[in-house]
N, C-alpha and C positions, 0 to 999 in steps of 0.2 A: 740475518741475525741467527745465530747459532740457536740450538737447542740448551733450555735451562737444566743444570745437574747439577746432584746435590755433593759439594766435595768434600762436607762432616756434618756429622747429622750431633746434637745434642743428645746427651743421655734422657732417657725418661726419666729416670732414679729423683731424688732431688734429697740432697744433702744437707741437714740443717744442723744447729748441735744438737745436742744430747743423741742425737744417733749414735747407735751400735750397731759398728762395720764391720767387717772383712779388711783388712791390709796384708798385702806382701811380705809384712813383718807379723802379722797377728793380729789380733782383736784387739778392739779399742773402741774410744766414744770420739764424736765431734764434738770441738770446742772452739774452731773458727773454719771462716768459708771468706778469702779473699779473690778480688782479679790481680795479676800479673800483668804490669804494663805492655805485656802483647797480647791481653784482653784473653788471658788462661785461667782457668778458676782452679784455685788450690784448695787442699780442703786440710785441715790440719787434725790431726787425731794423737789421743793421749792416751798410751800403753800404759798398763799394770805397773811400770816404776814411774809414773810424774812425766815421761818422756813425750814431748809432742814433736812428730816428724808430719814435715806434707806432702802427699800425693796429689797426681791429678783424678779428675772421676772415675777413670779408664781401670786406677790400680785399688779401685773400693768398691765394695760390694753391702751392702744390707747385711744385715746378719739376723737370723729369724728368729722372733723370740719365742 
């Protein structure tokens, strides 16, 4: 039997709404967290005009108050 490795690890972060993130596009709040039926968790955030775009965890960060 081969040797066990790990080949993605989960983020520690944990995304819930009302967080205030980091995105690729800007700052924003969560306001949904789904899976993706190949079991990917999206997380949706809503920018300064009403705009909700989703990321994966990888493209969000905390944002420190």
């Amino acid at each position: 039997m081969p040797d066990a490795r790990i080949i993605w690890r989960m983020s520690n972060t944990i995304f819930t709404p009302g967080a205030d993130v980091f995105t690729t596009r800007g700052r924003g709040e969560v306001v949904d967290v789904r899976a993706t039926p190949s079991g990917t968790f999206v997380i949706g955030v809503e920018d300064d005009n009403g705009e909700v775009n989703y990321f994966t965890e990888k493209a969000l960060r905390l944002a420190q108050s």
